[in-house]
C-alpha positions, 0 to 999 in steps of 0.5 A: 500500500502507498503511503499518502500524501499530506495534500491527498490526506487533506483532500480526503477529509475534505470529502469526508466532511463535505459527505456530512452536508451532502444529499448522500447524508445518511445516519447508517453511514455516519458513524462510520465517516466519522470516524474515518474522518478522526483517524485521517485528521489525527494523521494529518496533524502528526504529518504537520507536527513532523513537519514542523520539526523537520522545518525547525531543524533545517532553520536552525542548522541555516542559521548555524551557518 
């Protein structure tokens, strides 16, 4: 399996959450996206906390410089 891409995690939970307020809404799928759209949240914003350290880093050693 291919790991994602921030930008292909982001555009799912963008369908995810856009499904909650379409007219394909329906409570028998609800819990299910719901928490579909936790779990994808939850993996974006630890790509955006790695990220940030690994921006951290680089500022820091081109300061060094």
């Amino acid at each position: 399996m291919t790991k994602k891409s921030l930008n292909e995690k982001i555009a799912e939970l963008d369908t995810l959450t856009n499904w909650f307020y379409g007219e394909e809404f329906s409570l028998d799928q609800a819990t299910e996206k719901y928490k579909a759209a936790v779990t994808l949240a939850k993996e974006i914003e630890e790509d955006l906390k790695n990220l940030k350290n690994e921006i951290t880093i680089i500022d820091k050693d081109f300061k060094e410089e």
